[in-house]
Steps between C-alpha positions, in 0.01 A plus 500: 500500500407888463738746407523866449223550776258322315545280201460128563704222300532189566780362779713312250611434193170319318581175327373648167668787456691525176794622613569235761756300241634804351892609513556713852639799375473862589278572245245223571191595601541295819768801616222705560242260598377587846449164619913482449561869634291459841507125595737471773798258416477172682748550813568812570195663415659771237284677276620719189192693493299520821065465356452825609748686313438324193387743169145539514457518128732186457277356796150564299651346220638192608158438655311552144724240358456274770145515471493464118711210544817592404447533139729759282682739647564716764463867451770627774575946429850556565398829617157645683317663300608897609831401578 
């Protein structure tokens, strides 16, 4: 899937991520995952976040973690930097 204009992760939730089995609360990581923002939901086709409109910085980092293979955590700024 590519969000924010450019950024590609993969289309679902991988088998081996870590946080797979983990509680499902707002704070989870998953809350801001954007495999779980920009997926359409089965039926009805809503999405929370539509890939486009997704944070670029969020986006970027996602992908590094991703590629690393999902090892420690995710470094997510509240804020952009200027902001």
């Amino acid at each position: 899937m590519i969000v924010s204009k450019d950024v590609e992760i993969p289309d679902s939730c991988p088998d081996n991520c870590p946080e797979k089995d983990s509680p499902f609360y707002q704070g989870n990581p998953c809350y801001r995952c954007p495999i779980f923002n920009c997926t359409p939901c089965p039926g009805d086709g809503f999405v929370l976040c539509p890939p486009e409109g997704y944070r670029h910085d969020w986006a970027v980092e996602w992908k590094r973690w991703f590629d690393e293979g999902m090892k420690g955590r995710l470094c997510l700024k509240l804020k952009l930097e200027g902001d």
